[in-house]
N, C-alpha and C positions, 0 to 999 in steps of 0.2 A: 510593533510586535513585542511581546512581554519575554524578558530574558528567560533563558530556558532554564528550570530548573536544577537542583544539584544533582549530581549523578548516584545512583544509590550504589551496594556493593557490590563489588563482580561476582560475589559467594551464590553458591544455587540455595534457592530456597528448600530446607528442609522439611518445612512442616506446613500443613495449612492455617492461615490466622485464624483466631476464632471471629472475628470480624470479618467475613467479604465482603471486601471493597463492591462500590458497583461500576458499573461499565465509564460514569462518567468521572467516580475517582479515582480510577486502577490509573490514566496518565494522565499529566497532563500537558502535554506534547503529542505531537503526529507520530502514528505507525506507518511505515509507506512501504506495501507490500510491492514486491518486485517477479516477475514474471520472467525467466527465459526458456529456451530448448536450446536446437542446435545453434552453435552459434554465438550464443549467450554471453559466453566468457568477453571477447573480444566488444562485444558490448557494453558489457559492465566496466571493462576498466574504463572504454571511453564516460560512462555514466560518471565514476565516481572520482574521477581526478578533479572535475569540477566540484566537487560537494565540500565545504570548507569544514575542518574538525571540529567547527564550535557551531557546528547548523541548527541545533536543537531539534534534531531531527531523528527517527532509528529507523532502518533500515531491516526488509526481511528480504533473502530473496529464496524464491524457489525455483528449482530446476528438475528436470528429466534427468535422472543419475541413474547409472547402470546399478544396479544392487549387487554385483559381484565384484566389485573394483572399491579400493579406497580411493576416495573424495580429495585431490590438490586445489580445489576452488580456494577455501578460505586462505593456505599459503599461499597462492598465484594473487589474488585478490587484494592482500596484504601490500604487494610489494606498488601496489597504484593509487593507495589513499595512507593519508594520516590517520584514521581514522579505526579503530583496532577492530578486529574482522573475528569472529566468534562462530564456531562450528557449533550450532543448537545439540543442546543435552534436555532427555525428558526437563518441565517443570525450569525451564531458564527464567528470569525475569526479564521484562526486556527496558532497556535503558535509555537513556537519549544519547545521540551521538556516538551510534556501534552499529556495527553492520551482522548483522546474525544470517549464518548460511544453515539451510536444509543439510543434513545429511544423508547419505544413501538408503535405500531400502526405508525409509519412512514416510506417511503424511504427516502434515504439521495442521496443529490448529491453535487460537490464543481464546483464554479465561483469563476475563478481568488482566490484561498485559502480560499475563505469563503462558507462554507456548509452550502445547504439550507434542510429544510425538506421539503417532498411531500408528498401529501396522496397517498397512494396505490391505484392501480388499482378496485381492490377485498379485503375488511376487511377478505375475507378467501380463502382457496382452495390454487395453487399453486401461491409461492410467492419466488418472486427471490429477496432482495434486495443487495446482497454482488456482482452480475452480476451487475447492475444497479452502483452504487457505482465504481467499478473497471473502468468501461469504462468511468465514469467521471474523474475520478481520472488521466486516462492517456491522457484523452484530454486534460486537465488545468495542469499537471505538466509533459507532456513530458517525459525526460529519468531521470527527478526526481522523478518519480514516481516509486513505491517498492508494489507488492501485497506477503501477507501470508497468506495460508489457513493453519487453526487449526483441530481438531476433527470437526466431521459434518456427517451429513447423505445428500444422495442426490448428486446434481452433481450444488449446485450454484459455482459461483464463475469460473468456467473452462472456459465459452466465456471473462471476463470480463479479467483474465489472459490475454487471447492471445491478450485484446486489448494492457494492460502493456507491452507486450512482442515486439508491433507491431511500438512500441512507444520509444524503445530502455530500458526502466525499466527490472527492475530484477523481480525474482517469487524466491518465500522460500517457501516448502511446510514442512506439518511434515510428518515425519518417520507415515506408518499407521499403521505399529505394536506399536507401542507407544501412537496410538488414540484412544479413546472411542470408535466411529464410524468415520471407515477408507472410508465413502463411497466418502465425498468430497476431503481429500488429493488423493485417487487411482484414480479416476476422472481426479484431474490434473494431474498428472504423466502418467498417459494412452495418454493422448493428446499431452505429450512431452512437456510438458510448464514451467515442474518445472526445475528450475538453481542449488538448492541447495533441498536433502531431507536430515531432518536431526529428533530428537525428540523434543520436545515442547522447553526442556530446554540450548538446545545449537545452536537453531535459532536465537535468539539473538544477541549472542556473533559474530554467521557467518556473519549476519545482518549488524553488527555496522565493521566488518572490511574490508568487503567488500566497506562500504564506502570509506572510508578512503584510499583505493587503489584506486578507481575513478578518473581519471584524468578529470583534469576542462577541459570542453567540446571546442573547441573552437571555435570561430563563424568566423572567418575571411575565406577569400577564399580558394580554395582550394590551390592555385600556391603559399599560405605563408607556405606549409608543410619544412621543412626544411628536407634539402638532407638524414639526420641520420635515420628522418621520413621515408622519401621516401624509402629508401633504405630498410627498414627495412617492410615497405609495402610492395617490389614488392616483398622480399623474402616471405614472405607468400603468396601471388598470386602465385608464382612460386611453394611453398609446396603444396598449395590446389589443382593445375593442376599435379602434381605428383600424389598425392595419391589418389584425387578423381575422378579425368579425365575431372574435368572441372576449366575453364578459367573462372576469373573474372576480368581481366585485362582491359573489358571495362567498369565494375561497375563503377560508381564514385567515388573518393577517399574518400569526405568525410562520406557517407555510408560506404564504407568498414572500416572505421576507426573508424567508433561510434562502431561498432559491435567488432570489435576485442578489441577495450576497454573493453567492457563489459565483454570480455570473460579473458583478463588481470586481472579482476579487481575479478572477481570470482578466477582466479588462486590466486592473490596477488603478482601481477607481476608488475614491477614500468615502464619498459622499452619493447618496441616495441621489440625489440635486442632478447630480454631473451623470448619474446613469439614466438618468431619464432623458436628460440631452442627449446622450448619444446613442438612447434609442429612437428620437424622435429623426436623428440624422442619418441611422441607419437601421434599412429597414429589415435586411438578412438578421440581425441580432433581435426582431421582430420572432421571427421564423422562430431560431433557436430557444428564444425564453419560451413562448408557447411550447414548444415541444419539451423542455426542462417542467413545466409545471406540469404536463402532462405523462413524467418519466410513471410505466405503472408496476405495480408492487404484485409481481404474478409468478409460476412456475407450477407445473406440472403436479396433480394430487396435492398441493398447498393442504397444510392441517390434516393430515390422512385420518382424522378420529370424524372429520365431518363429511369425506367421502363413503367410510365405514356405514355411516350412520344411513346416509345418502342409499347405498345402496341396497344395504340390507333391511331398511325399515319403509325408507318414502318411495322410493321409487316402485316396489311390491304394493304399496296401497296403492298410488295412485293408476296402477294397471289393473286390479281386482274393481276400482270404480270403472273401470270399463270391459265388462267380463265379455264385451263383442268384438274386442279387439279394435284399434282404429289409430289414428294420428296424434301422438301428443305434442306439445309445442312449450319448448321453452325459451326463454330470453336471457341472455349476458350482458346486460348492459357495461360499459368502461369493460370490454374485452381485453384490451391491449393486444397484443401480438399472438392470441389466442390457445393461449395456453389451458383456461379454464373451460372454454367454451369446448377444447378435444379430449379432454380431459372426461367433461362431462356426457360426452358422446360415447367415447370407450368403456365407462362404467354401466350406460343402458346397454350395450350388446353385453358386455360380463354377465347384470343383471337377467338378461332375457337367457341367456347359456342358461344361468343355474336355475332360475324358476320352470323354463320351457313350457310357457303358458300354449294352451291351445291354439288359441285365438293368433293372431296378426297383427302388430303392433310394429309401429313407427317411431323417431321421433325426430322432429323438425328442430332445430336449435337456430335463434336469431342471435347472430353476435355481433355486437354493434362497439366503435370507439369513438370519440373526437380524434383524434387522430389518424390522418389520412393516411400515413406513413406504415403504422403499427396497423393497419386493415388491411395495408396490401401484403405487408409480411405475413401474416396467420392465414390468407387467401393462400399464400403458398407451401405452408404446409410444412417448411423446413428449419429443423432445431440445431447448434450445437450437439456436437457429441458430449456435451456435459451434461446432457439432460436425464443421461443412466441411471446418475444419483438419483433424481427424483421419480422416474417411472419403476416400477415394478419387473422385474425382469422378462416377465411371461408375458406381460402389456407390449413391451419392448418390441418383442420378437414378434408377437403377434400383429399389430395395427402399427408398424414402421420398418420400413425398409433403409437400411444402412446404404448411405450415399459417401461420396470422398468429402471426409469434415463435416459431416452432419446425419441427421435422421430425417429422411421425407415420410412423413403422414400420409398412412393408405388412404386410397381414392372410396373406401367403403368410406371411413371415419370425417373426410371433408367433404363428402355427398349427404354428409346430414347435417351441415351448417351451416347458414347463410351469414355471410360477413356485412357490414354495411358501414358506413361514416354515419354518424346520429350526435348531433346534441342533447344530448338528454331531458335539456331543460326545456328548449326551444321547440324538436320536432317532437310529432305525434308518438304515442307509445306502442306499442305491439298487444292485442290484445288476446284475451281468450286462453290463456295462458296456461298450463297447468304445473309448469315449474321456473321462476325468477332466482336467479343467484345473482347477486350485487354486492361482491366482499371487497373492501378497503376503500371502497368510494367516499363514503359520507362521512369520515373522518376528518375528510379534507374540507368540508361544510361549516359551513354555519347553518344553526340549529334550524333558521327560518326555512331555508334550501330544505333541508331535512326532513322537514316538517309535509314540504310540498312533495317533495320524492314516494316520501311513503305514502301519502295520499292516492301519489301515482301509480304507484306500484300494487296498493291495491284495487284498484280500478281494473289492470290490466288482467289481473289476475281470476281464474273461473272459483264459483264456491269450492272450497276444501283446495285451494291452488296452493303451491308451498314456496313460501320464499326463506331466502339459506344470505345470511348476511357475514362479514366479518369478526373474527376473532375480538376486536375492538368494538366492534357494533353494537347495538340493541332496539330493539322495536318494543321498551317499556312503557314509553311514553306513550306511544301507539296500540295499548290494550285493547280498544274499542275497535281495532283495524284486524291484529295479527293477536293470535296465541302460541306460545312457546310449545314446542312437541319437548317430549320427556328427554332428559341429558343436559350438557353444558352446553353444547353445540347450538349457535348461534342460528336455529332453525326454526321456523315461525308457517301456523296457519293460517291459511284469512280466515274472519270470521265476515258473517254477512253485519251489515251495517249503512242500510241503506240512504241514510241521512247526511252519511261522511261524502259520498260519491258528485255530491254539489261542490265540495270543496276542491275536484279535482282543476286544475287548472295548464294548458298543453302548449301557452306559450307564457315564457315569464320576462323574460327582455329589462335588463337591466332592475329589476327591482329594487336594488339596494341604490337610495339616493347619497350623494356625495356630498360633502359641504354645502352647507346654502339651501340644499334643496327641499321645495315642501313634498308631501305626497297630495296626491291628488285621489280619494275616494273612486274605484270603477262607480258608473251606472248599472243598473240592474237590467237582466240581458231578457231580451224580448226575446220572442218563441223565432226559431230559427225557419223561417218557409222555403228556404231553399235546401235545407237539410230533410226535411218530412216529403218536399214535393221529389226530390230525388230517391227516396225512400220508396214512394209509391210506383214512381216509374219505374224503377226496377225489381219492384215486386209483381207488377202486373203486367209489361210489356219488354223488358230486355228478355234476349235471347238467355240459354242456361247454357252455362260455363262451367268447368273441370280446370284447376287449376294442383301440378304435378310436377315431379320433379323430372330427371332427363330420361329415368328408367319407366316410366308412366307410374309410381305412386302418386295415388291422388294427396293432396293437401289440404284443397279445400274445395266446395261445393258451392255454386251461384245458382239458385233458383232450382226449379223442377226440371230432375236428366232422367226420370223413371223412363219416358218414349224413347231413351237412346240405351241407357245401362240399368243391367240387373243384378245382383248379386249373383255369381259362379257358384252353383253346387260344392256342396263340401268344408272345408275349411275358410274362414273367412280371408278374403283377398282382398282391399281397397286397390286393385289395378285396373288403367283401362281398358288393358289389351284383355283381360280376365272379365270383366265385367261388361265389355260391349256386345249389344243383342246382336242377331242374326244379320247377315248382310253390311254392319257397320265396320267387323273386325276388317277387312282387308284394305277399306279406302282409308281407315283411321292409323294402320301402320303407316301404309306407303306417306301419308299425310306428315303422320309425326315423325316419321324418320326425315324425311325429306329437309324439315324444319331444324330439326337439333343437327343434323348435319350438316347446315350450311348459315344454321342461325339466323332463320329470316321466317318470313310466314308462308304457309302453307295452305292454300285452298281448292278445295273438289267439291262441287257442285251436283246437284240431283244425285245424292244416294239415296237408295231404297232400303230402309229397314223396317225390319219385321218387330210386329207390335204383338198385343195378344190379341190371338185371332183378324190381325187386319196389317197392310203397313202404312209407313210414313215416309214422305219424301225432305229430304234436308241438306242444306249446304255444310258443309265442315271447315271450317278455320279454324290453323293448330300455330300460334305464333310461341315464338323465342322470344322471351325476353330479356332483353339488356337494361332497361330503366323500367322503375326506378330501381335504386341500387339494394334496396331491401330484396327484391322481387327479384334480381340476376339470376341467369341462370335456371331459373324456373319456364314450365311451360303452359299456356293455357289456352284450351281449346273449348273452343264457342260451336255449338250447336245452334243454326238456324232454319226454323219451319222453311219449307219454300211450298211454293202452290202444286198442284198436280198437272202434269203437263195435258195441255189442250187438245181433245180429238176430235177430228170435222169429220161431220157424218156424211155420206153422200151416196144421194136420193139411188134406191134402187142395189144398192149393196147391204144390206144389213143381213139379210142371212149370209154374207160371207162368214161372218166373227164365228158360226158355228160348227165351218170347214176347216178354218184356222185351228180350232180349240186344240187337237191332237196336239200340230207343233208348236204351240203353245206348251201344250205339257213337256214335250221333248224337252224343249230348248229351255226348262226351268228342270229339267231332270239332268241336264248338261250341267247347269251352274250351280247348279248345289254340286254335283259329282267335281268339275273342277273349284269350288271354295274348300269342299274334304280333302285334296289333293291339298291344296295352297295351306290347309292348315296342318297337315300332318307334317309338310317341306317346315314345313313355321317351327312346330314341335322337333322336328332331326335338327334342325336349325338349333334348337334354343341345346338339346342335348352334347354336339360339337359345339357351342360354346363353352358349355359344362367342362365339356371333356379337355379344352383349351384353357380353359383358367386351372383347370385341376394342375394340367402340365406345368404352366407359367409359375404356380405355386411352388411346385419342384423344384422350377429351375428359380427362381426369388431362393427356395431353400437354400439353393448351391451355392447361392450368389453371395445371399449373406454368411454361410461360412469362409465362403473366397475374400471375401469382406475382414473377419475379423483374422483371416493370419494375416492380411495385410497389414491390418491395423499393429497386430505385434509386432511384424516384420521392421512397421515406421517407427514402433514405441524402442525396438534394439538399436534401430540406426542413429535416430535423435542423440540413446547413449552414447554408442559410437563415436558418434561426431564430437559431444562435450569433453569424452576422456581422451579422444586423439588428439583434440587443441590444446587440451592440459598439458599429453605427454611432450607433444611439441613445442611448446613453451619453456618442461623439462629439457629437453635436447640444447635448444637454442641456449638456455643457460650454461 
């Protein structure tokens, strides 16, 4: 580790340079942002007895301070290190080897190493400054940046991690059986953010040698890796496609290389060599790099100038292309934790609010990650309370109910996204598409991957389909694919291009060869006969199928359902309980309820539905489905012909049938009269649900104002509890 530079003046900066510095020369030493609440104190001095005065290290920490009391942190703090303890004034600079404390009533954030204060949003209620703080901290110091969370109540601190973590920096949490209150260390270790968990008193120590193993980052190209480098790189690409089953051999080298640094440098491993050893001998540190390379770069409305754009421009066109109303469908590929993917959901209800087209519109969102982890978390719908900052406040209230330490996603908002695990390179794509958002993916590529992505992407997507790329992105090179819509905004049409569409290609399996290796030219691909012959069978003899989410919105349509549904009079409805002919509505409820309530299949046989002027007899099958995983959750129900049932004539009764004919009439003048009953019960039915959710809504109302004096109640006590250890510290003196 390179000696820590000389200490600059204690003096506050007066003036701005005319030079700013940039992020990478404002320090050159670690900032290591520090997290507590209640509690905290007692923490911290354990933390910093351990920290030796010449560590090359600076220190920020923040805490929950009451705004009406003066602040004994920094003299309490004082009296447990050598290391001189500085109460933050607007514009400090910040130094090596000094501990800087928040003070009351303010947030903190740092430019280019110097930390400004900010007044707070709200002097009360919920108050995040240790999120705030963190996600400056990784903007201005990059993979110099180190966050610790301490004792704490609450859940601050967990977005600001992931932005450190997003940023190539490290995360130390403490042991939460060793905490006062374990609610913010469990917090970040529930999210998978924490590198190191360890107890207040041997953070430190982990701290300072994890440095010191850090190799100096290097900036030059990728092509100056030296062979020992390389070498020692593609074996762990080579390990990670063993044990995990997946290829990252077209990642870019110097991403895979910041990341496996880090992960070196947490073992205390000097040599590329020795980490590939000891991941060949351990396969849990398998698990972890995968998921390290997969850390994803997300958060709620990300770039609001291309949500803006999003919604007041592309989303109105591509609903006028469909002036009859119907299903649109988008894809999120590299979702993560699905942030973009409900994001992008909440902006088409905004959009349909303010347009309020006539029509009936839908829209289906597929959200797919490699990461198995990060798909079951955005299944679940539940955020940090940090995520205020980035939602809109009216979004907030509207499409999320306040839970303890989080925000759960209304059940309207995750009933229009289907989550999935997908390789993007490997499995099939989603087609038909009429909007693709793919932002911060393909940075992480190499150009060849690139190259093949957008290929795919167009493919997937219908004429005039819109795809919305990354801030860092571009689809220039791909002019003959995509055209740029008017603005800065990283948003692109397809254009038709039917020549490119050869080039698509839906499995690529290790295409980057590794030392030694030749390529080997594909053969040129004969016509597919088991592709055409399945084509035909199911154009001319599979039964026709309705495929619908749990509410009966149809999604999609297999073959001819004209003999079963018709369009509803009046405003357009893609539903099936709205659209099924005569005599089908009642077996196709009992059917599909039957099914989504116990998630299995459902089948009734010989119904009779009425056709024009004739009917038809048909068996109905309404299955749930669980697999494949793209498809969860959805329902799809198969209409099939069945024959007419068989009547033996016998000799000498045939003018019965015209003694009969009365009850006959009768007993079809019964069941239409009981189907009118069944359906009006159906309609009071659907009205007392109205009037149930309306209720529920109220009390969701109450609930989340019960909600947020809580939340102050907890943001007073946290103070509370820091100024009462203070005073008592004072006493005990």
């Amino acid at each position: 580790m390179k000696s820590a530079p000389k200490s600059q003046p204690k003096k506050m900066v007066k003036a701005v340079p005319k030079k700013t510095p940039s992020p990478s020369e404002s320090a050159s030493f670690p900032i290591v942002g520090i997290g507590a609440s209640a509690g905290g104190l007692e923490a911290l001095e354990l933390f910093f007895k351990k920290v030796p005065p010449t560590c090359g290290l600076a220190f920020v920490v923040v805490q929950h301070l009451d705004p009406t009391h003066k602040a004994l942190m920094a003299e309490l703090l004082q009296k447990s290190t050598p290391l001189p303890v500085v109460e933050i004034k607007d514009r400090t600079t910040v130094e090596p080897n000094h501990i800087y404390v928040i003070p009351p009533k303010w947030d903190l954030s740092l430019l280019h190493g110097v930390l400004h204060l900010l007044e707070p949003a709200a002097p009360r209620g919920l108050h995040l400054p240790i999120d705030g703080f963190f996600r400056a901290l990784a903007k201005d110091q990059l993979e110099n940046s180190m966050g610790v969370i301490l004792s704490g109540m609450g859940s601050d601190g967990t977005l600001g991690l992931r932005a450190i973590k997003e940023k190539a920096g490290a995360v130390f949490v403490q042991e939460p059986a060793s905490a006062g209150f374990d609610s913010m260390p469990r917090s970040a270790i529930d999210a998978g953010l924490a590198d190191i968990v360890a107890p207040a008193e041997e953070l430190a120590e982990k701290l300072i040698a994890y440095r010191q193993y850090v190799p100096q980052l290097s900036a030059q190209p990728d092509e100056t890796l030296t062979k020992k480098h390389q070498s020692g790189l593609e074996k762990v690409v080579l390990l990670l496609r063993t044990q995990t089953g997946h290829d990252f051999s077209l990642y870019k080298p110097s991403i895979l290389y910041r990341r496996i640094e880090r992960r070196m440098a947490l073992h205390q491993l000097a040599k590329i060599a020795d980490y590939a050893h000891y991941l060949r001998q351990n396969s849990n540190e398998a698990d972890l790099l995968f998921k390290e390379l997969l850390i994803g770069v997300t958060n709620f409305f990300r770039d609001p100038a291309v949500w803006d754009q999003l919604k007041t421009e592309v989303i109105p066109k591509l609903l006028a292309a469909h002036p009859n109303g119907g299903v649109l469908r988008a894809w999120v590929p590299a979702c993560s934790t699905g942030e973009e993917a409900y994001s992008l959901a909440m902006l088409f209800q905004e959009a349909l609010e303010q347009i309020k087209p006539a029509a009936h519109y839908s829209l289906t969102i597929f959200a797919t990650d490699l990461n198995d982890d990060a798909v079951d978390k955005a299944r679940t719908g539940f955020y940090p309370l940090g995520i205020a900052a980035d939602v809109p406040e009216e979004s907030l209230h509207r499409f999320f109910a306040e839970e303890e330490h989080g925000y759960r996603m209304s059940k309207e908002i995750r009933a229009m996204v289907v989550f999935a695990q997908q390789n993007l390179v490997m499995d099939p794509p989603f087609t038909k598409l009429d909007l693709l958002t793919c932002r911060n993916l393909l940075i992480y590529l190499e150009s060849e991957l690139q190259k093949k992505l957008m290929h795919l992407f167009h493919y997937s997507l219908n004429s005039d389909g819109v795809l919305v790329l990354g801030s860092s992105e571009t689809a220039s090179q791909n002019a003959d694919l995509f055209e740029p819509l008017p603005g800065r905004n990283r948003i692109y049409r397809r254009k038709e291009s039917p020549a490119q569409t050869n080039q698509v290609c839906f499995a690529t399996a290790s295409t980057r060869p590794l030392a030694g290796a030749k390529a080997v030219a594909p053969s040129p691909s004969a016509p597919n006969l088991q592709m055409l012959t399945d084509s035909l069978l199911l154009h001319h003899y599979s039964p026709s199928a309705v495929l619908s989410t749990r509410q009966g919105d149809i999604v999609y349509i297999s073959g001819k359902t004209g003999n079963y549904l018709e369009p509803a009079a009046g405003k357009a409805n893609l539903n099936l309980y709205a659209m099924a002919r005569e005599g089908l509505s009642g077996p196709l409820t009992e059917a599909f309820t039957k099914a989504v309530r116990k998630e299995t299949t459902a089948t009734i046989k010989g119904v009779t539905v009425g056709t024009n002027g004739g009917t038809r007899r048909l068996d109905l099958t309404v299955q749930f489905l669980t697999e494949p995983a793209s498809l969860q959750g959805l329902v799809l129900t198969v209409f099939t012909d069945a024959p007419a049932p068989k009547t033996e004539t016998v000799p000498g009764k045939t003018g019965q049938s015209a003694a009969h004919a009365p009850w006959v009439a009768e007993l079809t003048q019964e069941l239409q009269r009981s189907r009118h009953e069944q359906k009006t019960t159906r309609q009071e039915m659907q009205t007392t649900q109205e009037e149930l959710r309306s209720s529920n809504e109220e009390l969701q109302s109450t609930n989340e104002e019960l909600t947020t004096s809580r939340e102050e109640m907890q943001s007073m006590n946290e103070e509370l509890q820091t100024l009462n250890h203070e005073l008592q510290v004072k006493v005990d003196e």
